[in-house]
C-alpha atoms as a printed R data frame, in Angstrom:
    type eleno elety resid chain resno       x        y       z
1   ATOM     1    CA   UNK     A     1 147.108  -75.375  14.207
2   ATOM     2    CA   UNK     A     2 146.107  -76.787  10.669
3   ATOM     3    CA   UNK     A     3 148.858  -79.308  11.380
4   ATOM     4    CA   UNK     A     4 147.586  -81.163  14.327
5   ATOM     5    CA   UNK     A     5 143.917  -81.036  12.801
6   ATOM     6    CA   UNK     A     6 145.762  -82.622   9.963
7   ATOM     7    CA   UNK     A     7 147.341  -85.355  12.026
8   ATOM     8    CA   UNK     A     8 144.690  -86.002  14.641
9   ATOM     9    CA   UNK     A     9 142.247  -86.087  10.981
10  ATOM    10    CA   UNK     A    10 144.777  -89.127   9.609
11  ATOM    11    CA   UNK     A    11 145.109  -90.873  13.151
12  ATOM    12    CA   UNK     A    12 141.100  -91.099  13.268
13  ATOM    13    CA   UNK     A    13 140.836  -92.233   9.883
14  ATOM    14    CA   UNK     A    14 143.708  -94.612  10.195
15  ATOM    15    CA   UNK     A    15 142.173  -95.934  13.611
16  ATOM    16    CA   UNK     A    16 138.861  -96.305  11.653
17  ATOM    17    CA   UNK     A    17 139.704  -98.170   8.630
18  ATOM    18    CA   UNK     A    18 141.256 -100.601  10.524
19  ATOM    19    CA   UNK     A    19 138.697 -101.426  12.720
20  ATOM    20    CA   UNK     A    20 136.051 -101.300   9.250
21  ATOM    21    CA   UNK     A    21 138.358 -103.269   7.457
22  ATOM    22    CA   UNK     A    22 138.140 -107.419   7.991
23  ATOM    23    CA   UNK     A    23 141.703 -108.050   6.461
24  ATOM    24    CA   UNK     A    24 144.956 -106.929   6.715
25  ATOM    25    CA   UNK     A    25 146.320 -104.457   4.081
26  ATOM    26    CA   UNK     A    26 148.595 -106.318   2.654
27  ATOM    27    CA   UNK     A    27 148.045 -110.023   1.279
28  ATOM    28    CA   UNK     A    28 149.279 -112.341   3.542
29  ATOM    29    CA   UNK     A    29 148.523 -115.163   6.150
30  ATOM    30    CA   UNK     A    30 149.714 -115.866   9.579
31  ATOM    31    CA   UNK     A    31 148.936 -119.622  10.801
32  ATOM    32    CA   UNK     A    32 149.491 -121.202  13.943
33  ATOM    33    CA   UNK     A    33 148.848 -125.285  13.622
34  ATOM    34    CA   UNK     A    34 149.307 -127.764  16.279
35  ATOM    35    CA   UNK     A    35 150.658 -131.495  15.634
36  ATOM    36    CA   UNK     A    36 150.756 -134.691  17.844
37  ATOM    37    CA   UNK     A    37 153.954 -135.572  16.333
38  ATOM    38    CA   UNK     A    38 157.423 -135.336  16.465
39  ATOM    39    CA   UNK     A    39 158.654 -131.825  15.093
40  ATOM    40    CA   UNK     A    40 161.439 -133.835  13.237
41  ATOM    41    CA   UNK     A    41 158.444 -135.431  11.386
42  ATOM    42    CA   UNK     A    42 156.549 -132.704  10.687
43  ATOM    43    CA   UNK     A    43 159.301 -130.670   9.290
44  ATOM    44    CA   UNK     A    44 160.508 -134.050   6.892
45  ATOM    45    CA   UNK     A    45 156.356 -134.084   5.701
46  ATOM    46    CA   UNK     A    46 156.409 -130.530   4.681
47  ATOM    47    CA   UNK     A    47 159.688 -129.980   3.072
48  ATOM    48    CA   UNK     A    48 159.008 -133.332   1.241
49  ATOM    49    CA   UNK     A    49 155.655 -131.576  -0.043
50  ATOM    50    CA   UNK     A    50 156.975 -128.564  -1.142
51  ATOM    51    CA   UNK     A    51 159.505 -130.715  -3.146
52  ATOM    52    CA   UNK     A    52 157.210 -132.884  -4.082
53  ATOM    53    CA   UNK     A    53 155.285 -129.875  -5.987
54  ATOM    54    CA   UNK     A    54 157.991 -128.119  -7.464
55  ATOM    55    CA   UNK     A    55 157.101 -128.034 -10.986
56  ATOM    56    CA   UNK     A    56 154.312 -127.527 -13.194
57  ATOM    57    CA   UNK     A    57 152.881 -130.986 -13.335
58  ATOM    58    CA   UNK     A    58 150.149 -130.783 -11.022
59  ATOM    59    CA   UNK     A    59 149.285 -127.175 -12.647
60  ATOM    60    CA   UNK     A    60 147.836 -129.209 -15.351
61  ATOM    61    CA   UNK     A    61 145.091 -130.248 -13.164
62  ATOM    62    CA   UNK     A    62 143.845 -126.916 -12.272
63  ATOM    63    CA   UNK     A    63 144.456 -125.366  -8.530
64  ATOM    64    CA   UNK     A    64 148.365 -124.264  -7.663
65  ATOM    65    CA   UNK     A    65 149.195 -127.494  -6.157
66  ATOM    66    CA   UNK     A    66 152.358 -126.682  -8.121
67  ATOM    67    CA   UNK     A    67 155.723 -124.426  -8.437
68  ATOM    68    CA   UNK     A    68 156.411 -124.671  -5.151
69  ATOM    69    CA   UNK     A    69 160.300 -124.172  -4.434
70  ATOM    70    CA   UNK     A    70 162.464 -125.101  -1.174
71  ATOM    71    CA   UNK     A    71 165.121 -122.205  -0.107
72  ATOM    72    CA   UNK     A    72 166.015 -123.573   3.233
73  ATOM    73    CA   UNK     A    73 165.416 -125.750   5.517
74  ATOM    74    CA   UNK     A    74 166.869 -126.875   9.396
75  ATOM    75    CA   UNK     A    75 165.504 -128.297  12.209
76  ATOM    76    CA   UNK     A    76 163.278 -125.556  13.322
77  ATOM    77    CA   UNK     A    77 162.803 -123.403  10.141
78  ATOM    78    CA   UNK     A    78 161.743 -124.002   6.425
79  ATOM    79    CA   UNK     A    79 161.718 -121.078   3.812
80  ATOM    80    CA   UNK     A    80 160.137 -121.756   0.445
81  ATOM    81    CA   UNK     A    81 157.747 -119.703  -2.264
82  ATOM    82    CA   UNK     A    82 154.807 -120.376  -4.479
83  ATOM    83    CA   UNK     A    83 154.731 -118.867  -8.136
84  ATOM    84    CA   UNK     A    84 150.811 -118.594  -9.186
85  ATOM    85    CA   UNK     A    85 150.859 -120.903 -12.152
86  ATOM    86    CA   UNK     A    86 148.745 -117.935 -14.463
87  ATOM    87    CA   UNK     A    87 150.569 -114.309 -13.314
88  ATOM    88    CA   UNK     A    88 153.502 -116.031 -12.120
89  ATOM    89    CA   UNK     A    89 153.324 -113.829  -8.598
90  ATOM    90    CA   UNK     A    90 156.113 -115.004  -6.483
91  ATOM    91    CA   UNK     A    91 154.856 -115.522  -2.670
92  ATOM    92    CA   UNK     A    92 157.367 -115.882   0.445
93  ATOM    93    CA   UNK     A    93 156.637 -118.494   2.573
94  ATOM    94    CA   UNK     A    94 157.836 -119.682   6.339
95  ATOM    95    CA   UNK     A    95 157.101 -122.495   8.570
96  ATOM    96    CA   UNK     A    96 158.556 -121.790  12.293
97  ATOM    97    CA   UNK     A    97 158.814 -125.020  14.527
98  ATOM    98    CA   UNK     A    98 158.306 -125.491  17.692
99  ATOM    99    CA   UNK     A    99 158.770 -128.420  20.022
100 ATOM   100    CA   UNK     A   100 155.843 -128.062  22.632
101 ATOM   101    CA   UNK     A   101 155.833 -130.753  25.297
102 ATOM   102    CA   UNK     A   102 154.580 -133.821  23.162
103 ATOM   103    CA   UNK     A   103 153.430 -131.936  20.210
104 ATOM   104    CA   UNK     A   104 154.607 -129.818  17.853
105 ATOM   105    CA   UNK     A   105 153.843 -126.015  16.926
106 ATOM   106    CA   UNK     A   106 154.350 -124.958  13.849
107 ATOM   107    CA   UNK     A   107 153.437 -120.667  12.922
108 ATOM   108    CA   UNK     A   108 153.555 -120.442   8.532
109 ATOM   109    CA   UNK     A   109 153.645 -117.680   6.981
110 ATOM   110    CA   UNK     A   110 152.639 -116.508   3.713
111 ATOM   111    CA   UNK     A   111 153.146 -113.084   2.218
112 ATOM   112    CA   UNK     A   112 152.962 -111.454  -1.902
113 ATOM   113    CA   UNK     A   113 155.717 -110.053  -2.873
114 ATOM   114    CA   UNK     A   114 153.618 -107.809  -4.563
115 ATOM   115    CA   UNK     A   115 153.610 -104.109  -3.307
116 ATOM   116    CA   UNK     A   116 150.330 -103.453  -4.388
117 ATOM   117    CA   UNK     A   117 148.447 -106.595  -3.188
118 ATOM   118    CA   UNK     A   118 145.687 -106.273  -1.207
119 ATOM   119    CA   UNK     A   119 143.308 -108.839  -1.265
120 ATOM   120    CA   UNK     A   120 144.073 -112.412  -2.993
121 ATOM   121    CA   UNK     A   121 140.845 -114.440  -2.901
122 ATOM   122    CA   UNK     A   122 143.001 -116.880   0.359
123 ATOM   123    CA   UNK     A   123 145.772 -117.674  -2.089
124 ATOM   124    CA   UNK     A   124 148.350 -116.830   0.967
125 ATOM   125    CA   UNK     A   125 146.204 -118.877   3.114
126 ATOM   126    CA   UNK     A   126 145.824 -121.904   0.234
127 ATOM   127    CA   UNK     A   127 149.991 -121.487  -0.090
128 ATOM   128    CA   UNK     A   128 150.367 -122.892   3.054
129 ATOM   129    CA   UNK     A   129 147.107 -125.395   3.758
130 ATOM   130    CA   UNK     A   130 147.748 -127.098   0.678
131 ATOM   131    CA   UNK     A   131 150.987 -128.197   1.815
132 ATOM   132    CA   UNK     A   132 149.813 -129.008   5.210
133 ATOM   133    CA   UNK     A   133 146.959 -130.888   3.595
134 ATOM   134    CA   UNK     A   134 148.879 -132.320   0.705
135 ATOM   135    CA   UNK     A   135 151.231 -133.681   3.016
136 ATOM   136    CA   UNK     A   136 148.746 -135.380   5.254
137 ATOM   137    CA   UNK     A   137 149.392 -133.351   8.366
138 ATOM   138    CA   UNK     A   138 145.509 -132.052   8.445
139 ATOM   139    CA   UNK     A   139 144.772 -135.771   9.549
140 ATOM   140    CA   UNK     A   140 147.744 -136.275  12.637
141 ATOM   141    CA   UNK     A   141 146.596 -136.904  16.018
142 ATOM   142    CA   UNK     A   142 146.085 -133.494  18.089
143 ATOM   143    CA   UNK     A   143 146.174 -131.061  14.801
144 ATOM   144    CA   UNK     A   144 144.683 -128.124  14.941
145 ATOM   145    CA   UNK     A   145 144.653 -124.893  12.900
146 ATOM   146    CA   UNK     A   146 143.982 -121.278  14.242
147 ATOM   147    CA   UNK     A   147 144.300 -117.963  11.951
148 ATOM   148    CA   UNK     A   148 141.303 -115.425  11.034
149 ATOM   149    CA   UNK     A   149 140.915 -112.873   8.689
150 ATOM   150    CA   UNK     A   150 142.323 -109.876  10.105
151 ATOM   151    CA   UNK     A   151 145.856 -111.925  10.145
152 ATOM   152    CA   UNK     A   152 144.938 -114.236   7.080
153 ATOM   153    CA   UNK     A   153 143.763 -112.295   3.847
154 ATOM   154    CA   UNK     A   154 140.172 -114.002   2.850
155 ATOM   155    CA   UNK     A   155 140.473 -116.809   4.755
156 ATOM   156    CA   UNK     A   156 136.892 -117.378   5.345
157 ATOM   157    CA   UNK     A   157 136.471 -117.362   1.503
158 ATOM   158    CA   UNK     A   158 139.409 -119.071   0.401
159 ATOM   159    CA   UNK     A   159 138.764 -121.972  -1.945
160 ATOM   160    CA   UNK     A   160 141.924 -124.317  -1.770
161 ATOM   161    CA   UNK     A   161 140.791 -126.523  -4.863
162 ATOM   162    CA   UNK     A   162 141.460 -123.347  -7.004
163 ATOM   163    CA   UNK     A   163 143.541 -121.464  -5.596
């Protein structure tokens, strides 16, 4: 008897704190952008951003625009991470491609590799808009970028200039 109480007690709270709780419970992002271009394009854009930021030279500045690093790349797939330029925590990154008719849909990705991390201040988030952005994509005809917080840890409070 004590054991169902005990599991029907967990499945409630369970249930609970994730209806309570805005974010998901692990830091990461989920993205889904839309681009009036040619997927070809938009996959030569971002992997030539995330090369373009490889090092530490823009860490000088301030923000992570910086230590970005390609693993792979194809047609419809790019794999890369960001190191923060102060802890040095190492975030996986994805970009899935889609042709769509005319345009092109594009779902990023952006998890810690940190067990423990919960909330990030939108640094999953600013991994992948600051490539998008950096790379000039945020101005193509038809873009448009859907995520929230429940699939995109502190979106609504992420500042991209720092983080």
């Amino acid at each position: 008897m004590n054991t169902g109480l005990g599991l029907f007690t967990f499945v409630v709270f369970t249930r609970t704190a994730y209806c309570l709780w805005p974010y998901s419970f692990h830091a990461s992002c989920k993205i889904d952008w839309s681009f009036g271009l040619n997927c070809t394009h938009v996959n030569t854009e971002i992997v030539s951003q995330i090369k373009k930021w490889k090092g530490p030279d823009n860490c000088e500045q301030g923000g992570q625009k910086c230590l970005y690093e390609l693993i792979f790349s194809n047609e419809t797939f790019i794999q890369a991470t960001h190191t923060t330029p102060v802890k040095k925590y190492i975030d996986d990154m994805t970009f899935h491609l889609q042709v769509n008719q005319k345009t092109c849909s594009v779902q990023g990705n952006s998890e810690s590799r940190v067990w423990y991390a919960v909330l990030d201040y939108g640094t999953n988030y600013c991994n992948l808009h600051n490539i998008i952005e950096g790379a000039g994509l945020d101005k193509a005809p038809g873009y448009s970028e859907d995520t929230a917080d429940k699939i995109c840890t502190q979106y609504t409070s992420a500042n991209c200039e720092v983080y």
